[in-house]
N, C-alpha and C positions, 0 to 999 in steps of 0.2 A: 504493500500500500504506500503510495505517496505522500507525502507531509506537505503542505502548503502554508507557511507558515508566514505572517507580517511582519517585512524586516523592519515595520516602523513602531511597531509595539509588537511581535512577536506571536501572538495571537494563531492559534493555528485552526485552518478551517478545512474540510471532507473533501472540497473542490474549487478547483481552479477560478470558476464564476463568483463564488461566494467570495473569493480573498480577493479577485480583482475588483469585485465592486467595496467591498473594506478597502482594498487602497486605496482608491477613487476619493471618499470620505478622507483621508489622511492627506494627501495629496489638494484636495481645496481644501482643506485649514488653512495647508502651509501657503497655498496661495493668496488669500485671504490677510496672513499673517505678514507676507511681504507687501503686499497692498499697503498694508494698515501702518507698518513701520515706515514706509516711504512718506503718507502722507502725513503721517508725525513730525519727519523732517524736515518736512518742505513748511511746516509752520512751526518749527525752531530758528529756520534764517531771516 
């Protein structure tokens, strides 16, 4: 049996669809997160 497992939080899931859509979620945080950090900066200068 295969282990599919989130290299972002580890988390292991039965199948391939199930973790790719878990990453999907991880993946827009971090986007989100770089968003968010940018427009923080751009009203610190």
């Amino acid at each position: 049996m295969e282990i599919n497992q989130c290299y972002y939080c580890e988390q292991i899931f039965e199948t391939k669809e199930n973790l790719y859509e878990h990453v999907e979620v991880h993946s827009s945080l971090e986007r989100n997160r770089e968003l968010n950090s940018r427009k923080k900066n751009k009203k610190q200068f």
